[in-house]
MITOR-787205 format. One record per atom (N, C-alpha, C, O): residue in one letter; x, y, z. Coordinates in steps of 0.2 Angstrom, whole numbers, plus 2048, in hexadecimal, padded with zeros to 3 digits. Example, Ala and Ser with C-alpha at 12.3 -4.5 7.8 and 13.67 -1.06 7.14 Angstrom:
2
A8427E4827/A83E7EA827/A8427F0827/A8477EF82A/S8407F5823/S8447FB824/S840800827/S843806828/
END
This chain:
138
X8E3756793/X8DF75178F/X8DD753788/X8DE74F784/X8DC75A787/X8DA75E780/X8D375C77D/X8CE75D780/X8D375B779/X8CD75B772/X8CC754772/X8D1750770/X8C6751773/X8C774C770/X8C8749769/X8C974D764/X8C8744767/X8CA74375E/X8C574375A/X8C6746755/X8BF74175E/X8BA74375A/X8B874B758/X8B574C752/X8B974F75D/X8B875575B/X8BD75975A/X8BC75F75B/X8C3756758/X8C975A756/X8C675E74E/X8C876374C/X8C275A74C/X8C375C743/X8BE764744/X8BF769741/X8B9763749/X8B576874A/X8B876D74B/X8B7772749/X8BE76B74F/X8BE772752/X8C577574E/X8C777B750/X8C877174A/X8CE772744/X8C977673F/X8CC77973B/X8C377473F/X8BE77873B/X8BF77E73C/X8C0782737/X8BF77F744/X8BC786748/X8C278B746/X8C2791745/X8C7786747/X8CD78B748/X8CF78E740/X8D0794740/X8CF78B73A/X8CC78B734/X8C9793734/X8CB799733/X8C3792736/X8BE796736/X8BE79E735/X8BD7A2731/X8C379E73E/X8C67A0742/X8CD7A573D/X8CD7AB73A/X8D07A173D/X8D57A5737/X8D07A6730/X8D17AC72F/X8CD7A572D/X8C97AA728/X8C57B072A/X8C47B5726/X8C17AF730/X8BF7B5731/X8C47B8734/X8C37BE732/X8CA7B9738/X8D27C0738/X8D27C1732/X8D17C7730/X8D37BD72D/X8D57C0726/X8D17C4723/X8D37C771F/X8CA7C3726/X8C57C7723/X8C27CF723/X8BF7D2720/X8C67CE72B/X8C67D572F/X8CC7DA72C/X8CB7E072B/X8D17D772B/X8D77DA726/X8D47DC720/X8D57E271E/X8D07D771E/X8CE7DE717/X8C77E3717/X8C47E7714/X8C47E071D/X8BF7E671C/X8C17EB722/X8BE7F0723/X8C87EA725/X8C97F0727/X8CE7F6723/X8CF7FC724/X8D27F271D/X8D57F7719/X8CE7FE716/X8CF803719/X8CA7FE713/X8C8805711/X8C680A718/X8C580F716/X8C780971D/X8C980D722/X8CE810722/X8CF816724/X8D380C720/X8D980D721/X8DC81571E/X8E181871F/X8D7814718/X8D981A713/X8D8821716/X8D582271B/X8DB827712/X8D982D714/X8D583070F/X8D683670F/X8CF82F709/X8CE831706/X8C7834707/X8C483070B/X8C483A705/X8BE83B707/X8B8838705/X8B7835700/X8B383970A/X8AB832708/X8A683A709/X8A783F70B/X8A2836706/X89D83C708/X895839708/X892837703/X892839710/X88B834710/X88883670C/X88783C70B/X88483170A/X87D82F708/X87B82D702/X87D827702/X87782F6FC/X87682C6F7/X8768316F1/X8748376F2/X87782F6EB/X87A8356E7/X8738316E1/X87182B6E0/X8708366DE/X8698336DA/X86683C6D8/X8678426DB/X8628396D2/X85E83F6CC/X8598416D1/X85683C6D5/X8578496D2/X85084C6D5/X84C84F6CE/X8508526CA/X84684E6CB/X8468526C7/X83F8566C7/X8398546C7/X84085D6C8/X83A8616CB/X8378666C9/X83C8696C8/X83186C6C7/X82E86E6C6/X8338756CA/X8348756CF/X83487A6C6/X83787F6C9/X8328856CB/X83388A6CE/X82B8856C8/X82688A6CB/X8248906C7/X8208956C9/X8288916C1/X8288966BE/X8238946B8/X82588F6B5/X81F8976B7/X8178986B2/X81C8956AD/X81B88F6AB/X82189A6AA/X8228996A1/X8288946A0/X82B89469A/X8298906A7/X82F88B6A7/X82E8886A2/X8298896A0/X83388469F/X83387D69B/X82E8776A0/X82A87369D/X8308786A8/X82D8736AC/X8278746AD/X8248706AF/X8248796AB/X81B87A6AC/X8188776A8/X8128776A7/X81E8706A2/X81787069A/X81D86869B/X81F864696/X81F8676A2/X8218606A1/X82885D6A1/X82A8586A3/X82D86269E/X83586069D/X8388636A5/X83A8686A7/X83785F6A8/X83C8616B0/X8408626B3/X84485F6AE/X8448656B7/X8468676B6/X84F8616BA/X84C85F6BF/X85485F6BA/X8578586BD/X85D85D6BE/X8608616BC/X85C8596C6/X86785A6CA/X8678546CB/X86384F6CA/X86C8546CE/X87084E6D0/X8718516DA/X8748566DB/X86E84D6DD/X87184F6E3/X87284A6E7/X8718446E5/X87384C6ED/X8768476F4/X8718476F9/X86F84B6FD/X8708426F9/X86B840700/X86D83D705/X86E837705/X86E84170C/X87083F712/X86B83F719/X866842717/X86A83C71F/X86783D724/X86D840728/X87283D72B/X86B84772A/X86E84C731/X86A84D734/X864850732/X86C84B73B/X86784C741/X860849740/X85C84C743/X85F84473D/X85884073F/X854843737/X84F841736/X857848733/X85384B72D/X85884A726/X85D84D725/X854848722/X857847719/X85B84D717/X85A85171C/X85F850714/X85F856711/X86285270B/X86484C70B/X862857706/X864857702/X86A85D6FD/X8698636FD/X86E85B6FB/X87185E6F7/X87585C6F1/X8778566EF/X8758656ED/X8758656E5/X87C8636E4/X8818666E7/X87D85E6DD/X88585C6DD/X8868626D8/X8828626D3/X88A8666D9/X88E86C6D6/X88D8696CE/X88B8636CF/X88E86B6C8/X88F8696C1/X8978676C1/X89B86B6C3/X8998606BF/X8A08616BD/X8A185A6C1/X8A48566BE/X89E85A6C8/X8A18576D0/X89D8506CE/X8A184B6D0/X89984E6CC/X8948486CD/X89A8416CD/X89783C6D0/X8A08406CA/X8A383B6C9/X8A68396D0/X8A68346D3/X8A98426D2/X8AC8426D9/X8A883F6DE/X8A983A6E1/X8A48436DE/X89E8436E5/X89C83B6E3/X89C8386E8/X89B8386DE/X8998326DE/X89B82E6E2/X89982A6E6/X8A482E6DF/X8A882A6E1/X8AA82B6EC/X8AD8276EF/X8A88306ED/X8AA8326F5/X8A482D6F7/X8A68296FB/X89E82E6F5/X89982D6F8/X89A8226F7/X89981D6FC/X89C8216F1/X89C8186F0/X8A28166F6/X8A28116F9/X8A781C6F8/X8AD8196FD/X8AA819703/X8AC815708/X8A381F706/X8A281F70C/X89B81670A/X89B81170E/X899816708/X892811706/X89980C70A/X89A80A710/X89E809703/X8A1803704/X8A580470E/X8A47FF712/X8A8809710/X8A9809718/X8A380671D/X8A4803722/X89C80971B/X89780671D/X89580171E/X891800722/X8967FC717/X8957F4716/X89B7F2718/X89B7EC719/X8A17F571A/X8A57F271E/X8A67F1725/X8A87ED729/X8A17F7726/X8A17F772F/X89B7F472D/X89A7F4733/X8967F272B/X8927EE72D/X8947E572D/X8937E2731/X8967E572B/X89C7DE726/X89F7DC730/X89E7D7734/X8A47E1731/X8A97E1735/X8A47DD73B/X8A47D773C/X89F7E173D/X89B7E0743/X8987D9742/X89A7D5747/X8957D673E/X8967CF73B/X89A7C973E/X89A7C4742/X8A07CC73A/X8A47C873C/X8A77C5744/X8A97BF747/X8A67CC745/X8AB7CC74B/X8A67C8750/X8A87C4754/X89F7C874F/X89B7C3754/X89C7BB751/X89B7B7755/X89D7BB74A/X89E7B4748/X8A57B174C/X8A57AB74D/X8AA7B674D/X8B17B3750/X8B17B0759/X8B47AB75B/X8AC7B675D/X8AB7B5763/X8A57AF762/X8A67AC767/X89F7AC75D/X89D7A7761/X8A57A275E/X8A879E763/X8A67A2758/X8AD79D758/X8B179C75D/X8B179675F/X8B47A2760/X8B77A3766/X8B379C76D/X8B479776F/X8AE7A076E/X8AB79D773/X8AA794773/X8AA790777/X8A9792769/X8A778B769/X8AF78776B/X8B078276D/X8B378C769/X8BC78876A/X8BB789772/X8BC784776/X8BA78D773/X8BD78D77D/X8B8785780/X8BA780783/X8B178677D/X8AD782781/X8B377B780/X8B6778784/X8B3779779/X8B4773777/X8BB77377B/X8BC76D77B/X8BF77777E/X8C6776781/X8C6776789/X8CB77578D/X8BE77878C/X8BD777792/X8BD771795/X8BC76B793/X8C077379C/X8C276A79F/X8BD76B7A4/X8BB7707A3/X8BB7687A8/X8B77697AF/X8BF7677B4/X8C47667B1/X8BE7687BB/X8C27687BF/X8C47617C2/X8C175E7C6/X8C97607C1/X8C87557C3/X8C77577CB/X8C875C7CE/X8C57517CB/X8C274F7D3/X8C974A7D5/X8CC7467D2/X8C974D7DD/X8CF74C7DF/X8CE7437E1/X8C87417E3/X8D573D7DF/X8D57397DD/X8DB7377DC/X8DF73C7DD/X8DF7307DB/X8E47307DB/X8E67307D4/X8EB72E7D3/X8E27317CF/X8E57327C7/X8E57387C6/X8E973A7C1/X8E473C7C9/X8E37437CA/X8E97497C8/X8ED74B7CD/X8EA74C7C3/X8F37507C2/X8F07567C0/X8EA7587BE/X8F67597C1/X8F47607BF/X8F77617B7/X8FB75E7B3/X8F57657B5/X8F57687AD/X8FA76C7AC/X8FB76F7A7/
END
């Protein structure tokens, strides 16, 4: 019997839908794809007081790096970016950030596809005919 007419257009919606979110998993699955290195966390200025009486920093001018803020094991650490590295380490750290909005993106989607999945099946769901003499098999 199929889809009725009425809900054909819905469900040419769904399927619609359907093919845009596959397409959409192709591209946030490419930057995994790569083999380039990432480096967690967040890459930002510290600027601190180094404890020495006749510092520049004892009378106000501070003292600034650049480092890397990570969570291991449940604890922040932090590390100093080398002089020279800041553009690298920058860029490691924007390709792991962007894999993380893609797997978070990913998981999104994939539940957006399975309720679509589910509203196509119900809508294509038959009950089982009651035996009868119009009664045929499919």
């Amino acid at each position: 019997m199929g889809i009725q007419n009425t809900d054909s257009q819905k469900f040419s919606r769904l399927r619609q839908s359907l093919v845009q979110l596959s397409n959409e998993i192709k591209k946030l699955t490419n930057p995994f794809l790569s083999d380039k290195p990432v480096i967690k966390g967040t890459v930002y200025e510290i600027k601190r007081k180094c404890g020495k009486p006749g510092c520049k920093c004892a009378h106000g001018e501070l003292h600034c790096r650049m480092v890397v803020s990570a969570s291991e094991k449940g604890k922040t650490r932090l590390r100093v970016i080398p002089s020279g590295f800041l553009i690298e380490v920058q860029g490691k750290v924007r390709r792991y950030q962007d894999l993380r909005q893609a797997r978070a993106r990913l998981v999104e989607v994939h539940k957006r596809i399975l309720q679509t999945m589910d509203e196509m099946e119900a809508m294509r769901r038959e009950e089982v005919p009651k035996s009868g003499k119009n009664s045929s098999a499919a």
